[in-house]
N, C-alpha and C positions, 0 to 999 in steps of 0.2 A: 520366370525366375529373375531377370534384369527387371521387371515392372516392379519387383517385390525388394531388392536393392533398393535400386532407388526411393521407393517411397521410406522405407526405412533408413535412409541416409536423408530425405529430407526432414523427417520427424524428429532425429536427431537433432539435425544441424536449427531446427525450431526452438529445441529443449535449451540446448548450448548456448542459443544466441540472447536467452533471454526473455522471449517471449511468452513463455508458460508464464502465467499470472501465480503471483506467489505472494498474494496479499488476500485475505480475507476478513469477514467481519463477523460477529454474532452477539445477535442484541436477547439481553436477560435482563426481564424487568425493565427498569425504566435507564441501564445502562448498555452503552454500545462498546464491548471490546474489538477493537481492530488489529489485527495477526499481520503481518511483515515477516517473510518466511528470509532471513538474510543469515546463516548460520554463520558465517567468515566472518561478520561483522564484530566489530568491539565497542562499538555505539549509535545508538539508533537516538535520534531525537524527532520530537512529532510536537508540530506547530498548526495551530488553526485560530478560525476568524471568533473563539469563542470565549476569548483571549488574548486578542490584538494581538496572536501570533506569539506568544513568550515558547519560551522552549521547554518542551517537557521530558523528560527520559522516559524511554522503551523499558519495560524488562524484558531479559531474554528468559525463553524458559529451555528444558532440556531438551526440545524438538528442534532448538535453533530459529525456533519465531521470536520475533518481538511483539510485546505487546504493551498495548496503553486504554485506557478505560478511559470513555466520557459521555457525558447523558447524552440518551438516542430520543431526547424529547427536541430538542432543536435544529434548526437546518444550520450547516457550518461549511467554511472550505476550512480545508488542510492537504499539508506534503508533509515527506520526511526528510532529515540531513542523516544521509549514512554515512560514518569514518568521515564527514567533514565534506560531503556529494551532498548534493540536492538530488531527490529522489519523487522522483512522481509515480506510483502507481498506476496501473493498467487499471482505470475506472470507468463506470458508465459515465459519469455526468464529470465534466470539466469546465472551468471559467476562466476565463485571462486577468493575469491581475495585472496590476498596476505596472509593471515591471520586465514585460514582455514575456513571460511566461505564462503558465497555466498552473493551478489549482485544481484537486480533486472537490467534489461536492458532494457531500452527505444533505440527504433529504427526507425526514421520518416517514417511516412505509414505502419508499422506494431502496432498490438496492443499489447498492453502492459499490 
């Protein structure tokens, strides 16, 4: 009974803290939409290397994801700026930029 607390108060405190990955992606056709599950949000922008980085807007849909389309035929980094936060995603592949942080990495045929 106390084993079974516990683990359910730490699955919780996983959920809460942020760690559930709440980004996805799914590629149709020769385009990549990428999902940003942030429903509190009031704007999402999404910046990559496929585009020196310009700033693109999110739409939200009624799930409370964001999302942004961009061809899944190239390899690119990107993040996002939520409410005016820089925002990195829980990603397989990451790179350091210039700036002492990190970048996600999209790679066609690997998952992201």
């Amino acid at each position: 009974m106390i084993i079974r607390l516990l683990v359910t108060v730490f699955l919780a405190g996983i959920a809460l803290s942020g760690c559930v990955n709440k980004y996805y992606y799914l590629i149709q056709g020769d385009q990549l939409h990428i999902f940003l599950h942030e429903p509190k949000a009031g704007k999402v922008l999404f910046l990559s290397s496929l585009d020196q980085f310009e700033l693109h807007e999110a739409i939200k849909n009624e799930k409370g994801q964001w999302e942004i389309t961009v061809p899944s035929s190239r390899a690119f980094e990107y993040f996002f700026i939520v409410d005016g936060t820089l925002k990195i995603p829980t990603c397989r592949q990451k790179q350091k930029d210039d700036f002492g942080s990190e970048n996600c990495v999209y790679t066609p045929g690997e998952d992201i």
